[in-house]
C-alpha positions in Angstrom: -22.7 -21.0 13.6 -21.1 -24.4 12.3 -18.1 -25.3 14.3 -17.4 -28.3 11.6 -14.3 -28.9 9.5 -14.2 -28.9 5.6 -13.7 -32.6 4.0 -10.2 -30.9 3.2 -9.5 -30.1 6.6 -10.6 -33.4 7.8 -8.0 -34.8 5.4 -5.3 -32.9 7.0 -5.5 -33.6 9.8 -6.0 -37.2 9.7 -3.0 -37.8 7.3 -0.8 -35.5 9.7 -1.8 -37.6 12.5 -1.1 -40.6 10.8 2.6 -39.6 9.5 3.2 -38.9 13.2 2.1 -42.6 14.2 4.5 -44.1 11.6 7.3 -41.8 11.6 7.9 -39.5 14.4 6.6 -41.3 18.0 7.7 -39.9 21.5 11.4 -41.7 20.8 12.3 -40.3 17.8 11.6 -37.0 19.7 13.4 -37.9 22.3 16.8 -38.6 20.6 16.3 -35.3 18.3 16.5 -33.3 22.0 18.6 -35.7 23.2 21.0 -34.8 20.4 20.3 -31.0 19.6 19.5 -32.4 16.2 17.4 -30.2 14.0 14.4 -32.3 12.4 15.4 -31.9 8.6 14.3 -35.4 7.3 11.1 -35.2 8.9 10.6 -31.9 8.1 11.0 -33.0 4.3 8.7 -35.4 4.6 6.0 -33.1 5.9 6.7 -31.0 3.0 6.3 -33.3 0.1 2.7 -34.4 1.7 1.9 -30.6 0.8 1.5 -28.9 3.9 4.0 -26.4 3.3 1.4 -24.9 0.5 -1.6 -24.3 2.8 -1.0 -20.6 2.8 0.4 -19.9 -0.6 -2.1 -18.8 -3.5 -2.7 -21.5 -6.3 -1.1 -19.5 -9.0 1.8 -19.8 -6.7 1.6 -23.4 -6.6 0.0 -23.4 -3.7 -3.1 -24.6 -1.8 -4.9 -21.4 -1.4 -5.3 -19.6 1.6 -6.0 -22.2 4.5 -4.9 -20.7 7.7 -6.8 -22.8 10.4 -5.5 -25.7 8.1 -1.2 -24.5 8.9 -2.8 -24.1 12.2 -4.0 -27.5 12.7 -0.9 -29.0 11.3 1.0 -26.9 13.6 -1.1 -28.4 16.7 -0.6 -32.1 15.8 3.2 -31.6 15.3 3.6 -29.4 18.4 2.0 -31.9 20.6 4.7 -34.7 19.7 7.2 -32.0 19.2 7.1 -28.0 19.5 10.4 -27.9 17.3 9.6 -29.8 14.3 6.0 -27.6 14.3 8.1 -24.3 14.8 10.1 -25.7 11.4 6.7 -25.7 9.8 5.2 -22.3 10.8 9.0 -20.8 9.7 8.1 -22.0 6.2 4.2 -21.8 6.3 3.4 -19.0 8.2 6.8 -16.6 8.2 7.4 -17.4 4.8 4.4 -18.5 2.5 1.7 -15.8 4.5 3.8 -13.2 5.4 4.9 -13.1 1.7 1.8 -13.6 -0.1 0.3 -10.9 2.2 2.8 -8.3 1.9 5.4 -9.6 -0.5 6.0 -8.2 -4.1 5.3 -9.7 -7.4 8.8 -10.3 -8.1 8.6 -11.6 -4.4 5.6 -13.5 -4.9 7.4 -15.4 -8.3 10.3 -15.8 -6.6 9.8 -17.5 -3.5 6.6 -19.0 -3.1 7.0 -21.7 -5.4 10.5 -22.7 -3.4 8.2 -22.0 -0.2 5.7 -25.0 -1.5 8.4 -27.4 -1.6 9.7 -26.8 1.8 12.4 -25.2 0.2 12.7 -22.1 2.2 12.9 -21.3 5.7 11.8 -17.3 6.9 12.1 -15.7 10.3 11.4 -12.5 11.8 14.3 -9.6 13.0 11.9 -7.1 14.9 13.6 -7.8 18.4 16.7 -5.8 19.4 18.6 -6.1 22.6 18.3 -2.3 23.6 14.3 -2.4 22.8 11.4 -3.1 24.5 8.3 -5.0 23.1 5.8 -2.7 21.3 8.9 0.3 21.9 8.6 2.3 18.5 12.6 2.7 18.7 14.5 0.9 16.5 18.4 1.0 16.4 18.9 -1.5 13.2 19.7 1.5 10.5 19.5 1.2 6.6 21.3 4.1 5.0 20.7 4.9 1.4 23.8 3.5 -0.7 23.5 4.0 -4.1 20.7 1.9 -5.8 20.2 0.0 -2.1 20.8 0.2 1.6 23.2 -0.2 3.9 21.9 -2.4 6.5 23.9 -1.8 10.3 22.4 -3.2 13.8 21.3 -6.7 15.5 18.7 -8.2 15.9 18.0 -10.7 19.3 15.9 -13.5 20.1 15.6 -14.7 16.4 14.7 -17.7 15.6 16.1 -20.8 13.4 18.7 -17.8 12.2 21.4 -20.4 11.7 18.9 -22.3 9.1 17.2 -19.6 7.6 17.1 -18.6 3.6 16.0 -14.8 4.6 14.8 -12.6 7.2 12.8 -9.9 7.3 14.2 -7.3 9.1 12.8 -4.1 10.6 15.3 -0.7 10.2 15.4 2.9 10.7 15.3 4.4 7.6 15.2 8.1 8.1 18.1 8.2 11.2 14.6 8.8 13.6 12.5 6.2 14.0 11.3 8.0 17.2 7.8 8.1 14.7 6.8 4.9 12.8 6.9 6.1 9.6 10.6 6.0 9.0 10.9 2.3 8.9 11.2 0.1 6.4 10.7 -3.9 6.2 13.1 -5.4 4.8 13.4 -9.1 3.2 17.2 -9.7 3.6 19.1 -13.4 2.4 21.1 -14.4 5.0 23.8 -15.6 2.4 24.5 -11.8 2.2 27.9 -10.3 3.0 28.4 -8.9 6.8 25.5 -11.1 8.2 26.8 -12.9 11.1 24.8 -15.5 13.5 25.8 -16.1 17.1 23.2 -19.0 18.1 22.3 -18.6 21.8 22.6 -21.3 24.6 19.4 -22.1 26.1 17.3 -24.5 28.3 14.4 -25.3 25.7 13.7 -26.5 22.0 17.3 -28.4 22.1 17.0 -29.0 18.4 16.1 -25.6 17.2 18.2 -22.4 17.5 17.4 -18.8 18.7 20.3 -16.2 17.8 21.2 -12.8 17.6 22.0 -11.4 14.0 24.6 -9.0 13.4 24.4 -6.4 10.3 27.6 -5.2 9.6 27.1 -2.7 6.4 25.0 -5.2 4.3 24.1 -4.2 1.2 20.4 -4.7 0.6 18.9 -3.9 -3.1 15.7 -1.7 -3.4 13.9 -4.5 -4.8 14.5 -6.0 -1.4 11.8 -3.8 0.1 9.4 -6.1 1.6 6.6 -5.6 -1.2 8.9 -3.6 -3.4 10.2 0.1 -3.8 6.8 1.7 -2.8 7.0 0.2 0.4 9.6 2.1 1.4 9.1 3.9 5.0 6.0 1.8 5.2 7.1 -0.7 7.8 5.1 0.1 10.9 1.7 -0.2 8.5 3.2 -3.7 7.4 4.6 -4.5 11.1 0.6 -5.1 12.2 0.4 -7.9 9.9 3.7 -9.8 10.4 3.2 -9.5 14.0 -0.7 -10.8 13.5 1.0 -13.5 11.6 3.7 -14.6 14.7 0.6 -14.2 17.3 -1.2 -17.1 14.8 1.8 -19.2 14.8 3.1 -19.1 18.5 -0.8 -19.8 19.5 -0.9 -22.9 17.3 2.3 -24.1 18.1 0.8 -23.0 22.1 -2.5 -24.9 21.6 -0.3 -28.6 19.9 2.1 -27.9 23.2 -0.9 -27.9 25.7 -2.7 -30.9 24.0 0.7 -33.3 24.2 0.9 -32.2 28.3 -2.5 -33.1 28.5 -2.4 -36.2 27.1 0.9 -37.4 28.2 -0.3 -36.7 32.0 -3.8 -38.2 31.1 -2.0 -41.6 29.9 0.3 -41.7 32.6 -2.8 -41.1 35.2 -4.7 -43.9 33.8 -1.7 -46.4 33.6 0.2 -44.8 37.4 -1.8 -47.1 40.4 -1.6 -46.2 44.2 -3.9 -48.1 46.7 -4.7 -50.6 43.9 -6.4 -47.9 41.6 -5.4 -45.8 38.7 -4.8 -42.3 40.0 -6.8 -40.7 37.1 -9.3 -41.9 39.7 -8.3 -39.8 42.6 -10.4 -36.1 42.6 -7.4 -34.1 42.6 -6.2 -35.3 39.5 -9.1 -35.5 37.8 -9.7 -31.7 38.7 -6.1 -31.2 37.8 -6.4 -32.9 34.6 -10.1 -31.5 33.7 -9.3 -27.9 34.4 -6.2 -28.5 31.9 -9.1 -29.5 29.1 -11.2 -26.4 29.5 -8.0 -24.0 29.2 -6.9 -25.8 26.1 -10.0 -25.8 24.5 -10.5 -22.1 25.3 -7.0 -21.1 23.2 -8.3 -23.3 20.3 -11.2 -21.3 20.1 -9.5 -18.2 20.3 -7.2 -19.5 17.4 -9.6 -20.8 15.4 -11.4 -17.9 15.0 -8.1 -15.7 14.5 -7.4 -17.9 11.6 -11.1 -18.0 10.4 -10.7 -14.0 10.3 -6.9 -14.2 8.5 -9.3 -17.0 6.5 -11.6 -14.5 5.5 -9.1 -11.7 4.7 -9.9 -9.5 7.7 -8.0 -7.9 10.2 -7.1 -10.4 12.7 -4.1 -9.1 14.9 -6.6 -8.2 17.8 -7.6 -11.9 18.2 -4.2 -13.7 17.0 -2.7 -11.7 20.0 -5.5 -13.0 22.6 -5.0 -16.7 21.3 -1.4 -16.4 21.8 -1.7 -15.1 25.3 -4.5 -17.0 26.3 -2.2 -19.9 24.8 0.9 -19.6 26.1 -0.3 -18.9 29.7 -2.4 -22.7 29.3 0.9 -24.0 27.7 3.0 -23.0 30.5 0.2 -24.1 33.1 -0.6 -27.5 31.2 3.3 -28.6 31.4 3.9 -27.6 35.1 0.6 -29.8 35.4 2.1 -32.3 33.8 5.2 -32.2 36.3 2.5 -32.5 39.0 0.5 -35.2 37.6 3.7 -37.3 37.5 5.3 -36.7 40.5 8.8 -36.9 41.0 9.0 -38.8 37.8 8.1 -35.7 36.0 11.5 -34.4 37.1 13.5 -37.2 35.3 15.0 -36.8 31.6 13.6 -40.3 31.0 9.7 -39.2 30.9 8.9 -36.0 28.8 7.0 -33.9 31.3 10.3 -31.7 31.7 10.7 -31.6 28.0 6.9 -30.0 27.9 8.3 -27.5 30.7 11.4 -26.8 28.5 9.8 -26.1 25.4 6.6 -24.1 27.0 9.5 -21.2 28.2 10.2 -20.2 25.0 6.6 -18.7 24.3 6.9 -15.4 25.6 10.6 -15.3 23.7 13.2 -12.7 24.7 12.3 -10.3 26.7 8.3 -10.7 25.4 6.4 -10.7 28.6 2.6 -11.4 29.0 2.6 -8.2 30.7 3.9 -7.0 27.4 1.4 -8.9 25.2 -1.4 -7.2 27.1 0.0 -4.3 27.2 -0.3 -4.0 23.2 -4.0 -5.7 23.6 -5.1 -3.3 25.9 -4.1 -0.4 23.7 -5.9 -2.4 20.7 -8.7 -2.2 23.0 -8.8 1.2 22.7 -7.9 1.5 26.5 -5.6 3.3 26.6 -7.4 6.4 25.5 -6.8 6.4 21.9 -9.1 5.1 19.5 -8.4 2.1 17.7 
C-alpha cells in the first residue's frame, strides 16, 4: 500500500502553504472575525492559483478529478481559518463535484468553466426546520407550472446563502414524499424571483453566514432539474451522492480545524514556562497534546481514503460519513484542548483558542447531531436489519 503523494499533490500543497505564510497569517484572520468580513480577496487569490479546478473534468477547464487534492487544500486553509476553507469547498466541492457528478450537459457547459475561475459559489438546501436528519419527509413542494415548477417551502441551516450563485434544493414533487421517489433535486439561482435570505445570528464562523431560505412560488425551468429532465423524481438516488460530497468536505474542513488547535496549543506549550521550564515539558500536557495527534491523524486517514474512493469513482458515502464523524468529534475535542492547554488565556479574544472553539460548533450544523450521523452509518452498516 503506498501512503505517498503524487509530484502534483506535493505541489499543492506546498504552494497553498506558502500563500498562507505571505498572505493570510493568524492577524489577517483575526480582523476578518473581528469584523464579520467575508474573505473575498483572498478567496480570489486562491482561485486564480487554480485550486478551484481540482474537481472539474479537463474538458471543462478543469484539473481532473483530484479529490484528496480539494481535500488537502481545504486542511491547510482550515487550519489558519475554517471560513476562508468553507469558501473553497462551496465552490470546489458543492459546486465543481457535485455538478460534474450529477449535473447535466447543459449544466456541465454552463457552469463549470465559471466554477474554475472561482466564479461561482454553490450550497446545499436539504435541511428544513420541521425535519429531522436522514427523515424522508420533505415539506419544500415543487408543483408542475407549465413548462417548470413552482418552488414553495424553506430551507434552514444553509450555508453562505447570502453569497451564493445557486442552490440545490431538495422538494416534494408528487404532494407525498412520505416515499423517496417523489423528489426531485433541483439547481435553483438565487437571483430568482420569491427567493428570500434571512442570515442567522450565531456564535461561530463570524465571517461566513448560515441562513434560512424562503421559496415563495419560484418559478424553476425543467432544464433546472439537477442533471436535466430525466432526473425528475430521482432525488433520493442523487441525495446519496451530494450528501457523500458534504461528509468529504465538513471532514476536510474537520481534519485543517483539528491541525490549527494542535499546533496553536503545541506553540504556545513550548513558548508558556512555569517553574523555569516550558510546559510542553510537564506529562499532562504532553499526554494532552499527544493524544490530540493520534485523533487527528486517525480523521485524515479516514478522509483520505474517502477521497481516494470518490478518486477512483466508487461509492464512497459510507466512509466520507465516518471521516466526518470521526472528524468533527477530534475537532470539537482538539479546540476544548486547546482552551486547556492555555489556561485562562484560552478564554481571552486576544489568543485564538476560543476562535477554534467557535468555529468547531458549527460541524454538526443545525440540528445534525452525531447521534444522527451514526444513526445513518449504522443503517449503512446494514444494522439496522436491512441490507445495504
Amino acid at each position: 500500500m503506498d501512503f505517498a503523494f503524487s509530484e502534483e499533490q506535493g505541489f499543492i500543497r506546498d504552494t497553498i502553504q506558502k500563500f498562507i505564510a505571505r498572505e493570510c497569517d493568524r492577524e489577517v484572520v483575526k480582523k476578518l472575525d473581528e469584523d464579520g468580513q467575508y474573505p473575498e480577496k483572498l478567496f480570489q487569490t486562491i482561485a486564480q492559483m487554480g485550486f478551484c479546478g481540482l474537481t472539474v473534468p479537463q474538458e471543462y477547464g478543469g484539473g481532473g478529478l483530484d479529490s484528496l487534492g480539494a481535500a488537502m487544500v481545504t486542511e491547510e486553509l482550515a487550519a489558519i481559518s475554517p471560513v476562508l476553507a468553507g469558501a473553497f469547498c462551496a465552490t470546489t466541492f458543492s459546486g465543481g463535484l457535485v455538478i460534474s457528478s450529477l449535473g447535466s450537459t447543459d449544466q456541465k457547459e454552463a457552469l463549470l468553466p465559471e466554477i474554475v475561475q472561482g466564479g461561482l459559489c454553490v450550497t446545499f438546501g436539504v435541511e428544513e426546520p420541521d425535519s429531522r436528519y436522514g427523515s424522508v419527509l420533505v415539506q419544500t413542494a415543487a408543483a408542475k407550472s407549465g413548462e417548470g415548477f413552482l418552488l414553495e417551502g424553506s430551507k434552514s441551516f444553509v450555508r453562505c446563502a447570502d453569497r451564493a450563485d445557486y442552490i440545490i434544493v431538495l422538494a416534494d414533487t408528487d404532494g407525498d414524499a412520505d416515499s423517496g421517489d417523489t423528489l426531485t433535486l433541483f439547481l435553483v439561482d438565487m437571483k430568482s424571483p420569491g427567493v428570500k435570505v434571512e442570515p442567522m445570528d450565531k456564535v461561530g464562523f463570524h465571517s461566513s453566514s448560515l441562513c434560512r431560505v424562503v421559496f415563495e412560488k419560484v418559478l424553476v425551468p425543467a432544464r433546472s432539474i439537477l442533471g436535466g429532465e430525466e432526473m425528475f423524481k430521482k432525488g433520493w438516488s442523487q441525495l446519496e451522492n451530494v450528501m457523500a460530497v458534504r461528509h468529504l468536505e465538513v471532514a476536510a474542513l474537520a481534519v485543517g480545524l483539528s491541525q490549527g488547535a494542535y499546533d496553536y496549543a503545541a506553540g504556545y506549550a513550548k513558548e508558556r514556562e512555569q517553574f523555569g521550564q516550558p510546559i510542553s515539558r510537564f506529562g499532562a500536557v504532553r499526554t494532552l497534546l499527544s493524544e490530540m495527534a493520534i485523533g487527528i491523524q486517525t480523521g485524515r486517514d479516514l478522509l483520505y481514503r474517502a477521497c481516494w474512493r470518490a478518486d477512483s469513482l466508487k461509492g464512497f458515502l459510507k466512509e466520507a460519513l465516518m471521516a466526518r464523524i470521526v472528524a468533527s468529534r477530534v475537532a470539537q475535542r482538539s479546540a476544548m484542548d486547546c482552551m486547556q492547554v492555555l489556561g485562562g488565556y484560552g478564554y481571552a479574544n486576544e489568543y485564538d483558542a476560543q476562535r477554534y472553539l467557535r468555529d468547531s460548533m458549527v460541524l454538526f450544523e443545525g440540528k445534525i447531531s452525531s447521534d444522527d450521523l451514526m444513526g445513518s452509518l449504522s443503517a449503512l452498516l446494514g444494522l439496522d436489519g436491512a441490507s445495504r
